[in-house]
VEXDO-250241 format. One record per residue (C-alpha): residue number from 1; residue in one letter; x, y, z negated. Coordinates in steps of 0.25 Angstrom, whole numbers, plus 5000, padded with zeros to 4 digits. Each point is the difference from the previous one (the first is absolute). Example, Ala and Ser with C-alpha at 12.3 -4.5 7.8 and 13.67 -1.06 7.14 Angstrom:
residues 2
+-----+------+------+------+------+
:  nr : rest :    u :    v :    w :
+-----+------+------+------+------+
:   1 :    A : 5049 : 4982 : 4969 :
:   2 :    S : 5006 : 5014 : 5002 :
+-----+------+------+------+------+
This chain:
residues 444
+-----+------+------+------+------+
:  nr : rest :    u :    v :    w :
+-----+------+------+------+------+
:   1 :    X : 4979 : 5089 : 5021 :
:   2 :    X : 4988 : 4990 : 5003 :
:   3 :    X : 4999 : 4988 : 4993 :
:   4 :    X : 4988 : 4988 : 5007 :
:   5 :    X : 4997 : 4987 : 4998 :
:   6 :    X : 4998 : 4992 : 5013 :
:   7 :    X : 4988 : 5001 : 5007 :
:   8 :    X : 4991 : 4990 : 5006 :
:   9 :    X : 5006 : 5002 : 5013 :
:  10 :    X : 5013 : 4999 : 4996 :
:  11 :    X : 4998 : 4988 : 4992 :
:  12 :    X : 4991 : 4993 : 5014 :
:  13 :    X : 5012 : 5005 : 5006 :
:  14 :    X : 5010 : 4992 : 4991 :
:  15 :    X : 4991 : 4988 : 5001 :
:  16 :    X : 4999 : 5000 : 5017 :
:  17 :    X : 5011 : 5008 : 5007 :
:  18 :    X : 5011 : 4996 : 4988 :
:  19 :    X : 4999 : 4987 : 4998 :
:  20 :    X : 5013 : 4993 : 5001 :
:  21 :    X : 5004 : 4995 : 5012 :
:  22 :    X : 5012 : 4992 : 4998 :
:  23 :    X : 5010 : 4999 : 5014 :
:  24 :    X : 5009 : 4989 : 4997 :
:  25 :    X : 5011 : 4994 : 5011 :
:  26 :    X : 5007 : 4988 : 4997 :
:  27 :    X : 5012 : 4996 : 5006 :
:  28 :    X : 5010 : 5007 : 5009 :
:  29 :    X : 5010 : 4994 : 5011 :
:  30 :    X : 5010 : 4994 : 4988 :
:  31 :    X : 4990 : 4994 : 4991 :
:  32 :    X : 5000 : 5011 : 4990 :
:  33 :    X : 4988 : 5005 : 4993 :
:  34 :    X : 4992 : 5013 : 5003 :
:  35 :    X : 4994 : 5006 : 4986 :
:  36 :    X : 4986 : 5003 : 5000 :
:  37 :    X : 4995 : 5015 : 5003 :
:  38 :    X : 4987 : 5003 : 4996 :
:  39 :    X : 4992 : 5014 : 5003 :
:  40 :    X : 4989 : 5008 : 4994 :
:  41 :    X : 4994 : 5013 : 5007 :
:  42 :    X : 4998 : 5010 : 4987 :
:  43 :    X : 4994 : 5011 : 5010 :
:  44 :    X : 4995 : 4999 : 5014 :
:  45 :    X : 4996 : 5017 : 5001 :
:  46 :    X : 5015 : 5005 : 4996 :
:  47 :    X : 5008 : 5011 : 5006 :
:  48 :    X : 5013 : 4997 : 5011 :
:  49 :    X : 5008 : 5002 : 4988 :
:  50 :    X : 4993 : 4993 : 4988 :
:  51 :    X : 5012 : 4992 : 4996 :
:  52 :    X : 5010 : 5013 : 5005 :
:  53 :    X : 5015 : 4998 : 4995 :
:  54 :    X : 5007 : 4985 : 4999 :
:  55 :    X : 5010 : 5004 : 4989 :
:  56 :    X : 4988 : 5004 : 4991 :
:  57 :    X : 4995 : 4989 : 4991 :
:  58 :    X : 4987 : 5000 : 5002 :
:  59 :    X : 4998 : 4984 : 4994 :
:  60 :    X : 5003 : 4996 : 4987 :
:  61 :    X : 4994 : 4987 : 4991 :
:  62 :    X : 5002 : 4998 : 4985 :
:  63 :    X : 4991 : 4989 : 4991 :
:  64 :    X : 4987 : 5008 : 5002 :
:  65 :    X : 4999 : 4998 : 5018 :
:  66 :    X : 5007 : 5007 : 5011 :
:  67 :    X : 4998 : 5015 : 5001 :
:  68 :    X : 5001 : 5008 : 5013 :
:  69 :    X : 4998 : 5015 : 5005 :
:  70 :    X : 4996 : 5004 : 5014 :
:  71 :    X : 4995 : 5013 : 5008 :
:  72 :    X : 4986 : 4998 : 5004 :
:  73 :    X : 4998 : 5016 : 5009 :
:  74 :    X : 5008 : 5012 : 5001 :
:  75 :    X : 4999 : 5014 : 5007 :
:  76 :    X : 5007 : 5006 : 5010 :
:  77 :    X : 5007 : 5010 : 4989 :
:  78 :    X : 5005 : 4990 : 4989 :
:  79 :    X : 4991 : 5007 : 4992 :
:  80 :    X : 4988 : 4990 : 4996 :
:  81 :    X : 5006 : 4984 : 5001 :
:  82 :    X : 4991 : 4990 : 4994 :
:  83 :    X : 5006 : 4988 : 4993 :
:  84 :    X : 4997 : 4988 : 4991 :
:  85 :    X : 5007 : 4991 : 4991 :
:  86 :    X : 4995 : 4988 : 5000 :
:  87 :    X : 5001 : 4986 : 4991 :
:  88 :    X : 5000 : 4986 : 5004 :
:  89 :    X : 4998 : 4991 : 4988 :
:  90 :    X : 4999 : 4986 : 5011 :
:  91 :    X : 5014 : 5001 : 5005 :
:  92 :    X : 4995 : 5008 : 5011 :
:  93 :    X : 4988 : 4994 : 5007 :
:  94 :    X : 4991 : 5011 : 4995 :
:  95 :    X : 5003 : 5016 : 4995 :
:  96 :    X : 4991 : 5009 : 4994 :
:  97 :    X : 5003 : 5016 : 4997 :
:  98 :    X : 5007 : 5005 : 4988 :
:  99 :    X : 5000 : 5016 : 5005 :
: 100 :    X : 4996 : 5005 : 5012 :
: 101 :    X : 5003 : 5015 : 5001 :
: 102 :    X : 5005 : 5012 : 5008 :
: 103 :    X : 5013 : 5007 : 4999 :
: 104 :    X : 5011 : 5008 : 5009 :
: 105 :    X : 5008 : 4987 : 5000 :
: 106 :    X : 5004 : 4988 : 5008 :
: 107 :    X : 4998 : 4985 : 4994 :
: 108 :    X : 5004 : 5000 : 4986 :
: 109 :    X : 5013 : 4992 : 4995 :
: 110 :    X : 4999 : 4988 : 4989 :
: 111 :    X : 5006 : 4993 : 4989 :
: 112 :    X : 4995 : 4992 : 4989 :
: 113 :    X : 5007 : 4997 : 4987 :
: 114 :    X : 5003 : 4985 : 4993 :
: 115 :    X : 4989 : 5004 : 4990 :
: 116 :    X : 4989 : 5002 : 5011 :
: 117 :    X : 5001 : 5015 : 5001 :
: 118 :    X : 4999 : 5006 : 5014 :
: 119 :    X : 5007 : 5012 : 5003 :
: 120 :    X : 4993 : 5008 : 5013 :
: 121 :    X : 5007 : 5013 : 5007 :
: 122 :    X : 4996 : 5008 : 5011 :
: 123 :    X : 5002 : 5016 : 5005 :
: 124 :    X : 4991 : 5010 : 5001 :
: 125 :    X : 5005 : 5009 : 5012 :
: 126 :    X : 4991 : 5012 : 4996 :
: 127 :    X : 5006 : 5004 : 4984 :
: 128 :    X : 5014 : 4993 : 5003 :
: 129 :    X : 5001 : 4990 : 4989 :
: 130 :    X : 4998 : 4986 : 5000 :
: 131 :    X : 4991 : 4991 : 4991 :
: 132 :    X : 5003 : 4988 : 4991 :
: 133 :    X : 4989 : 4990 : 4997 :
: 134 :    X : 5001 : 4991 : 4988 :
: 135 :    X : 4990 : 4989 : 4999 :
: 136 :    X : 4997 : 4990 : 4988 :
: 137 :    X : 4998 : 4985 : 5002 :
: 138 :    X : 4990 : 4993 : 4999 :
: 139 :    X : 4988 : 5010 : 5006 :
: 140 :    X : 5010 : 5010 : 5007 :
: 141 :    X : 4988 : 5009 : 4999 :
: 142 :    X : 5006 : 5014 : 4993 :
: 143 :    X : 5013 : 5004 : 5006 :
: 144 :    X : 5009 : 5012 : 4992 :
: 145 :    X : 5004 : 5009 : 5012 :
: 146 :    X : 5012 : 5007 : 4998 :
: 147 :    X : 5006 : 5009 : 5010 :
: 148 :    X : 5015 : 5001 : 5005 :
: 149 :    X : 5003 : 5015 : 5004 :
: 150 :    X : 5005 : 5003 : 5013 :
: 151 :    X : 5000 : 4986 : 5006 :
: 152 :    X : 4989 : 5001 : 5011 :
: 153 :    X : 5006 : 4996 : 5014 :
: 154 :    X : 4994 : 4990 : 5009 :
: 155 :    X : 5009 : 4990 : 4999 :
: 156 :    X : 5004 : 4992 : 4986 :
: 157 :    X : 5006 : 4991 : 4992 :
: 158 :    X : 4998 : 4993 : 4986 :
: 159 :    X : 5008 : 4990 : 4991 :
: 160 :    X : 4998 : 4996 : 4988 :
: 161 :    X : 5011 : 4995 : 4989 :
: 162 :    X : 4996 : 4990 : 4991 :
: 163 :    X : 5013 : 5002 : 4993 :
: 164 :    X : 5000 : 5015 : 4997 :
: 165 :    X : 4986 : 5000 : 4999 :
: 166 :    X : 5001 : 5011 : 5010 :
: 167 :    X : 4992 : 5003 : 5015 :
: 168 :    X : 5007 : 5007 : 5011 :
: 169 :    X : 4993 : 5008 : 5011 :
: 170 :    X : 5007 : 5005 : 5012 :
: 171 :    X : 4994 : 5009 : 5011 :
: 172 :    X : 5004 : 5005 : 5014 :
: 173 :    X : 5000 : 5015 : 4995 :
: 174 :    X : 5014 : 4995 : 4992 :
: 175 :    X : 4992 : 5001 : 4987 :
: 176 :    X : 5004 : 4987 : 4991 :
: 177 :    X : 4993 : 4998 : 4985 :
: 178 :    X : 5004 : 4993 : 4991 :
: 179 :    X : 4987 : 4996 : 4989 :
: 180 :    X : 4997 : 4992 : 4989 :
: 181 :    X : 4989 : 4990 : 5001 :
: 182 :    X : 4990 : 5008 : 4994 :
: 183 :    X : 5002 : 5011 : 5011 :
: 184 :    X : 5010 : 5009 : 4992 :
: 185 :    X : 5009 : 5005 : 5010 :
: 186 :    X : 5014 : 5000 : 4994 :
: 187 :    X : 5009 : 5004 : 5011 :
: 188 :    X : 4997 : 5007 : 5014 :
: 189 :    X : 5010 : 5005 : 5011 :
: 190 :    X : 5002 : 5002 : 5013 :
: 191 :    X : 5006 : 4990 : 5004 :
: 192 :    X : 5004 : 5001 : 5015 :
: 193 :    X : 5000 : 5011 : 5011 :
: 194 :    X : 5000 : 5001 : 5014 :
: 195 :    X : 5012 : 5000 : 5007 :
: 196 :    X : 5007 : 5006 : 5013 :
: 197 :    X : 4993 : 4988 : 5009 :
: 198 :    X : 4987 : 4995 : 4992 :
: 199 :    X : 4992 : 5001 : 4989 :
: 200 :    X : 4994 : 4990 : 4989 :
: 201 :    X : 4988 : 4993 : 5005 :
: 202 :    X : 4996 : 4985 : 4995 :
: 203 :    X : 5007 : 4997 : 4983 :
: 204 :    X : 5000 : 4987 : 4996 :
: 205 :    X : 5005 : 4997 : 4987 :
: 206 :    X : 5005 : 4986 : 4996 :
: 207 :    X : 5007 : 4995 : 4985 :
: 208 :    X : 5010 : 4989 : 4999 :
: 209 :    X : 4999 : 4989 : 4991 :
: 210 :    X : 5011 : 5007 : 4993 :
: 211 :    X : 4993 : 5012 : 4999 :
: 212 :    X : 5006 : 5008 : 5009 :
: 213 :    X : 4990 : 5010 : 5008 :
: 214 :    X : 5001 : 5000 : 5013 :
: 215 :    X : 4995 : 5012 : 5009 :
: 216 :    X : 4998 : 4998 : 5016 :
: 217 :    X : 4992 : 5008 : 5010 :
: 218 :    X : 5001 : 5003 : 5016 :
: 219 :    X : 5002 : 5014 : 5005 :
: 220 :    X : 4992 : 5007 : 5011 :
: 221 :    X : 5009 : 5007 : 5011 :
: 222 :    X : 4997 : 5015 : 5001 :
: 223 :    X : 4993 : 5006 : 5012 :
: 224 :    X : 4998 : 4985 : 5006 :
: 225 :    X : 4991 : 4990 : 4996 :
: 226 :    X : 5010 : 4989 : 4994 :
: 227 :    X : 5002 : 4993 : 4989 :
: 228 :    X : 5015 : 5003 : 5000 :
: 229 :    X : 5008 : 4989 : 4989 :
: 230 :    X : 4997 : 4992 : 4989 :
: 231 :    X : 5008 : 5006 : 4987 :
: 232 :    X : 5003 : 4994 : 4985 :
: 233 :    X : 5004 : 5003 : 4986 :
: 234 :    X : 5000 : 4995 : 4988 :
: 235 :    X : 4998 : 5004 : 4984 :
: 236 :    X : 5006 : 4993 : 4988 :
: 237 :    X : 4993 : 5006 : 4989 :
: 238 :    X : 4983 : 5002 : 5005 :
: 239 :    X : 5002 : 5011 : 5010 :
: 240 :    X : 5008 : 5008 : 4990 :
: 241 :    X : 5013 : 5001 : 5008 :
: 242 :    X : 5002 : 4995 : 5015 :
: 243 :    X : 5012 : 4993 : 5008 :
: 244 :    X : 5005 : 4994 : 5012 :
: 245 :    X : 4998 : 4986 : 5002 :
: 246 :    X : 5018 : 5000 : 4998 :
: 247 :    X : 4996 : 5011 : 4986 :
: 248 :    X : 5003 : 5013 : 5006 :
: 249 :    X : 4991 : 5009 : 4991 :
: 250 :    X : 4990 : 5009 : 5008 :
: 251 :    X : 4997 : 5012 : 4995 :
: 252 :    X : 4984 : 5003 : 5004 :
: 253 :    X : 4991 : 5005 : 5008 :
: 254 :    X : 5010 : 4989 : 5008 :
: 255 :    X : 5000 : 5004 : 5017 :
: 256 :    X : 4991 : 4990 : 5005 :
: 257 :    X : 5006 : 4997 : 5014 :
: 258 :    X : 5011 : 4995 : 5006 :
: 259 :    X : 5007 : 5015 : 4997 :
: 260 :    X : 5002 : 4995 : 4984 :
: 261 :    X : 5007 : 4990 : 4993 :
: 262 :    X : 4991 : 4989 : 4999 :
: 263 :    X : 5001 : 4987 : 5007 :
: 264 :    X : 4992 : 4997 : 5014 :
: 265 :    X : 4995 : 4988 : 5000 :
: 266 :    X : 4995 : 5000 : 5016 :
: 267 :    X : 5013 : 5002 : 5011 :
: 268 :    X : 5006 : 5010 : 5007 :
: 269 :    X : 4995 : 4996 : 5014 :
: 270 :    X : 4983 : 5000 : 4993 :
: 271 :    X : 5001 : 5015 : 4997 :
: 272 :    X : 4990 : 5003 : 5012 :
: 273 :    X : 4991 : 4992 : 4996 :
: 274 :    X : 4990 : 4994 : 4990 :
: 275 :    X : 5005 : 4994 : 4988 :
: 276 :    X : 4989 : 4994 : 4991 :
: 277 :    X : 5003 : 4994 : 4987 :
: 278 :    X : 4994 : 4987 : 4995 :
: 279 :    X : 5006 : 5000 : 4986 :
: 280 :    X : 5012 : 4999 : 4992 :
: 281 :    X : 5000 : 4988 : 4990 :
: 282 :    X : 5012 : 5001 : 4989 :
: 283 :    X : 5003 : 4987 : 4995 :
: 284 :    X : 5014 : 4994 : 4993 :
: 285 :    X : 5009 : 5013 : 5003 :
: 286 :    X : 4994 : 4999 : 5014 :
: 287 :    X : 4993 : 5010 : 5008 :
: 288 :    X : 4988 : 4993 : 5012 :
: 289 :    X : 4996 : 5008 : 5011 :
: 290 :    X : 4991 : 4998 : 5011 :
: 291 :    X : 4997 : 5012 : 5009 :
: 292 :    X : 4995 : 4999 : 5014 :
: 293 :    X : 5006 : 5010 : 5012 :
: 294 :    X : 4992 : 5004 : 5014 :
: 295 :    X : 5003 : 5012 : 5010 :
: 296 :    X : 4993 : 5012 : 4997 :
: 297 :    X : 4988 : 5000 : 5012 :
: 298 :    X : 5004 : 5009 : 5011 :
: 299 :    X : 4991 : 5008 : 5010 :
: 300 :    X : 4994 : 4987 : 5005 :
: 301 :    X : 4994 : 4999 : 4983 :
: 302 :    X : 5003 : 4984 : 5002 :
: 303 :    X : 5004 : 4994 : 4987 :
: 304 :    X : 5011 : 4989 : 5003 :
: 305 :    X : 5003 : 4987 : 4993 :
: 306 :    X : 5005 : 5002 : 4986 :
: 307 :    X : 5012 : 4992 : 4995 :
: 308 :    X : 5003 : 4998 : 4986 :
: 309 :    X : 5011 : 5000 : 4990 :
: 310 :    X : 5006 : 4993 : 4989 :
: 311 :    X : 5011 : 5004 : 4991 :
: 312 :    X : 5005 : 4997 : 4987 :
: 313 :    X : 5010 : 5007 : 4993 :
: 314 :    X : 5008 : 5001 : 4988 :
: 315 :    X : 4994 : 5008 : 4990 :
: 316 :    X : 5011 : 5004 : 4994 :
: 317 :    X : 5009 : 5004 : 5012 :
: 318 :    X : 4988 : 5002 : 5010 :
: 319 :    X : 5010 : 4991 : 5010 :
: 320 :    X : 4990 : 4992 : 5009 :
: 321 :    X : 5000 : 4985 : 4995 :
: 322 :    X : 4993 : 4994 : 5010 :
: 323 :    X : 4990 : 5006 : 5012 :
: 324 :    X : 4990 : 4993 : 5010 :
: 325 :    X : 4994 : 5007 : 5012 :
: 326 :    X : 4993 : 5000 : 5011 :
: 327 :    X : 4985 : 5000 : 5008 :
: 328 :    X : 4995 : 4991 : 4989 :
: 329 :    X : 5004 : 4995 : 4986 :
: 330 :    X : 4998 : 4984 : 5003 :
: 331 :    X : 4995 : 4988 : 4992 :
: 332 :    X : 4994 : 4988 : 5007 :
: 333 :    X : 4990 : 5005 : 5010 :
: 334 :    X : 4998 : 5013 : 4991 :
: 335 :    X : 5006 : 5010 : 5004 :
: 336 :    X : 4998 : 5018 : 4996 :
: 337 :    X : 4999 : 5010 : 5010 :
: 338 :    X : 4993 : 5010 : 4997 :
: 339 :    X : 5004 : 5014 : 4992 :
: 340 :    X : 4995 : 5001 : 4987 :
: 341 :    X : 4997 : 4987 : 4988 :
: 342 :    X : 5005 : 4999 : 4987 :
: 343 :    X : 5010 : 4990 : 4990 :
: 344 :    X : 4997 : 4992 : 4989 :
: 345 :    X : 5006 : 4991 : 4988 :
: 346 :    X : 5002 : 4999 : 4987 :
: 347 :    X : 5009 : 5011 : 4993 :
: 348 :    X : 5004 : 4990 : 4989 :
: 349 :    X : 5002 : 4987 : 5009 :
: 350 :    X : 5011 : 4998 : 5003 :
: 351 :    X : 4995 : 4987 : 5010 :
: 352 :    X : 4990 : 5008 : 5005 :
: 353 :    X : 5001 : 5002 : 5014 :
: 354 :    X : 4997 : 5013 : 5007 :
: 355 :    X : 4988 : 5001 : 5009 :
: 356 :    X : 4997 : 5010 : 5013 :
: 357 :    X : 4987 : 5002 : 5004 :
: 358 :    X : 4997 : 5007 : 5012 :
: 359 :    X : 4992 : 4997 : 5012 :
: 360 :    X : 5005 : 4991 : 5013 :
: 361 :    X : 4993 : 5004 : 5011 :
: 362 :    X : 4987 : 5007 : 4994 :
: 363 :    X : 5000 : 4987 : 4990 :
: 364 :    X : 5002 : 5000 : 4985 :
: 365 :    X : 5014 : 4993 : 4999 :
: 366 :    X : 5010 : 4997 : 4989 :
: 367 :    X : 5016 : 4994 : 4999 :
: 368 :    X : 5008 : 4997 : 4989 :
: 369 :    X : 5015 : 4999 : 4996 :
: 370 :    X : 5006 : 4998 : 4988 :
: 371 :    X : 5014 : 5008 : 5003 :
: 372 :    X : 4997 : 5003 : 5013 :
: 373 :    X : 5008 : 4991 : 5008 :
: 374 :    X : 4989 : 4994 : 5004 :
: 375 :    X : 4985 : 5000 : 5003 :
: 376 :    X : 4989 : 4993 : 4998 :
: 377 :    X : 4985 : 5000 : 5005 :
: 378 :    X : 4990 : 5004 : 4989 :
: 379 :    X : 4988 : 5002 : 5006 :
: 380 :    X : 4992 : 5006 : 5012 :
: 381 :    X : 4984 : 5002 : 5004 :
: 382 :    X : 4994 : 4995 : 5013 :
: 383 :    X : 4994 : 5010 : 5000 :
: 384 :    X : 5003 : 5011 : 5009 :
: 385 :    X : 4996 : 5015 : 4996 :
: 386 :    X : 4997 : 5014 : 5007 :
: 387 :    X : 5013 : 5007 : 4992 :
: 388 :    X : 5006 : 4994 : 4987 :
: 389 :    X : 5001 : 5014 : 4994 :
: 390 :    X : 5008 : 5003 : 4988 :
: 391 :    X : 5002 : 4986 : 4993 :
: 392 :    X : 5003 : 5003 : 4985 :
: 393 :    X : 5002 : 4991 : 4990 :
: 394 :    X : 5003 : 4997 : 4985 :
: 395 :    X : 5013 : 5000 : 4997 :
: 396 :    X : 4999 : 4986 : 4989 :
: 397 :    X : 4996 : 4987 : 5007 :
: 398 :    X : 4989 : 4994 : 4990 :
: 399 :    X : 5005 : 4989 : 4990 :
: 400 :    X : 4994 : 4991 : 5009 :
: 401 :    X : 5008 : 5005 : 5012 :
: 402 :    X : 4991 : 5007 : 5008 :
: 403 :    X : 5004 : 5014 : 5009 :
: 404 :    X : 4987 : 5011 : 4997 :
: 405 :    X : 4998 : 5009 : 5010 :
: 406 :    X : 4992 : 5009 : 5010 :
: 407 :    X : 4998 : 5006 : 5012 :
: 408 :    X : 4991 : 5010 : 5010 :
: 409 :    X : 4995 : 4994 : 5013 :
: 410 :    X : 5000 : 5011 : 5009 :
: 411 :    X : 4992 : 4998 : 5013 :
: 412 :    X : 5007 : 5005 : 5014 :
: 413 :    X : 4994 : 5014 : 5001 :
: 414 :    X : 5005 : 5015 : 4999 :
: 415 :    X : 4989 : 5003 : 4989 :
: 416 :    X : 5009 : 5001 : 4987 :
: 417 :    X : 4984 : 4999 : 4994 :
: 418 :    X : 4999 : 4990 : 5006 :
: 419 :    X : 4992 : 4986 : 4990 :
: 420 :    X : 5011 : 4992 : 4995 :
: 421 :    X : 5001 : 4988 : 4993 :
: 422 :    X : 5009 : 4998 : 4987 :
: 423 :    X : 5004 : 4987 : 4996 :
: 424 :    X : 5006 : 4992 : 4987 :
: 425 :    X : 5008 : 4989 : 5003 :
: 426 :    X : 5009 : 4990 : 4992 :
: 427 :    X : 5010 : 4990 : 5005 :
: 428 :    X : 5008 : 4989 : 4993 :
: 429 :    X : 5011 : 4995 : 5005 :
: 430 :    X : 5007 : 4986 : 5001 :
: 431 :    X : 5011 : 5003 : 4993 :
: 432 :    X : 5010 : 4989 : 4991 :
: 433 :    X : 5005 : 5012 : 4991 :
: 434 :    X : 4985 : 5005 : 4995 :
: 435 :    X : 4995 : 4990 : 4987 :
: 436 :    X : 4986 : 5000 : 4998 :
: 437 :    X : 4996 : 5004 : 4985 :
: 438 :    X : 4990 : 4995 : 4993 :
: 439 :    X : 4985 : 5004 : 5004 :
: 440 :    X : 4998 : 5008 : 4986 :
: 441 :    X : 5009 : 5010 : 5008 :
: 442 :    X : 4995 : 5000 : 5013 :
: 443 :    X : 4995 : 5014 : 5004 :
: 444 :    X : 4982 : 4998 : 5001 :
+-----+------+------+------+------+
């Protein structure tokens, strides 16, 4: 691991290229307010896939800034990825480098703790095990690494319970850890397997303000290049024991496909083609989902237009409460059409509304709902990019209300080395049901 300090570059690079550049639009057709969106480029040198997986929380803030991770090269064999954590202590204008190092791995997963603490994972391809990093407020400048045996896969998962004082770590290879927040693993399985149709590809892991885990993921189609269905369960206890969303008991490694008992959350008539998860927000014995479906490109490789879906269910029974779908999910002028973005709230809110960030035609876009009855416009750039590519988020809205995330813009070309842009954005929305708090605890 390489540990630098910024360097001149970088920090002329902050002052120039980063400032940021607030893209503000007021009013829509009804008179309602658009929130402010604002953006800051972190790294104009990166690789097509420097912000690579849209369920992996690569943005997080606690009282000491906002704190991201990004993939800045990589090589052709997965071997040698550079990448960087970096720190924002101005709300974002400006970040300078934490670590910049080069592993086997793909852009690492975050979480921070109420005390300050920020937790870091990421594979290493070549030895097999993923690494847990715990850094100390207020320096964050000697991490305890710690690794978590047999986890490496190239695509990840983190949460953290505040509650149990526990982190979970879930990896495409069916590997799910269970460790204590100083690094001690305390229980590991495999989780899932592949089935007769597909196999694991993409965990995302989620926890209820009751504390109940819940584990979602999409399956990859064998012998075809498809992301097959969108599958969940669910965990009572921390990942000890698993069930049905209706409290069947599964008995792991759980099929993963739709050959095993757990519940499909995409349709029958999507099985062909792509289903690409946004998230599942728990919330008040409910299960969110927002997933997004497009047909599989044919020989003529044409990529056409995604539509996605809403649907919440019972998380108790797993009976669909209520379900929205089509081209776009709507508020206002806003609208979200494109395959992959991210949900955010508050876990303890109850009136907290649930955002979705995504892109609406190549812009940086956002709606909100607080049952998902209706929609409403949240935010959206003037801005159009190359390719909004994998836009990740932080999970928590800022006691001030606003979304965190980021995103690569990818230019139109066939290089996958080809220069990319990564970019930190925030949006707040005009929402009635957030309260502001007072400044003392507005993230810096």
């Amino acid at each position: 691991m390489g540990e630098l300090s910024i360097t001149r570059r970088e920090l002329l690079g902050c002052c120039a290229a980063s400032l940021l550049a607030p893209v503000l639009t007021r009013a829509s057709n009804d008179g309602a307010e658009i929130g402010e969106l604002q953006l800051t480029v972190v790294d104009d040198d990166a690789t097509w896939y420097g912000t690579f997986q849209n369920h992996n929380q690569k943005v997080v803030w606690n009282e000491y800034g906002i704190f991201m991770t990004h993939l800045r090269r990589r090589n052709k064999a997965y071997t040698a990825q550079r990448w960087r954590l970096s720190w924002s202590r101005d709300g974002g204008k400006t970040f300078h480098t934490l670590i910049e190092a080069t592993h086997a791995t793909n852009p690492p997963v975050l979480e921070t703790d109420a005390n300050g603490v920020l937790y870091l994972a990421r594979a290493d391809f070549l030895d097999g095990n993923a690494y847990l990093y715990r850094l100390e407020p207020p320096s964050y400048n000697r991490p305890q690494v710690t690794p978590i045996p047999g986890a490496a896969a190239g695509k990840y998962s983190m949460h953290l319970d505040p509650e149990r004082e526990l982190l979970y770590f879930f990896a495409h290879n069916g590997r799910f850890s269970v460790l204590k927040l100083d690094g001690q693993v305390v229980h590991s399985l495999r989780l899932l397997r592949s089935g007769r149709y597909a196999a694991l590809m993409y965990p995302f892991l989620s926890l209820g303000d009751d504390g109940t885990l819940y584990a979602s993921w999409i399956t990859q189609q064998h012998g075809r290049y498809c992301y097959r269905a969108v599958h969940v369960m669910k965990s009572p206890d921390g990942g000890r024991t698993w069930q049905t969303l209706d409290g069947k008991t599964l008995q792991p490694p759980v099929v993963a496909d739709d050959s095993g008992p757990t519940q499909r959350l995409s349709k029958d008539g999507e099985l062909l083609d792509h289903s690409w998860l946004f998230g599942c927000w728990p919330r008040h014995g409910k299960l969110h989902v927002v997933y997004s479906t497009f047909p599989a490109p044919r020989n003529s490789g044409i990529w056409p237009a995604e539509r996605l879906r809403y649907v919440c269910l019972d998380a108790n029974s797993g009976e669909v409460v209520r379900e929205q779908e089509g081209e776009r999910l709507v508020g206002g002028r806003v609208g979200l059409n494109k395959w992959n973005g991210f949900l955010a709230s508050r876990r303890n809110d109850p009136q907290a509304p649930l955002y979705v960030t995504a892109a609406d035609d190549e812009r940086i876009a956002a709606v909100w709902t607080e049952c998902g009855s209706q929609w409403h416009q949240a935010a959206r750039s003037r801005r159009r990019f190359s390719h909004c590519y994998s836009i990740s988020g932080c999970r928590e809205l800022t006691p001030d209300g606003w979304v965190l995330g980021a995103f690569t813009d990818v230019p139109k070309s066939d290089d996958i080395f080809v220069r990319c842009t990564v970019y930190f954005f925030r949006l707040r929305a005009c929402s009635p049901a957030l309260t502001m708090p007072p400044a003392s605890t507005r993230v810096p």
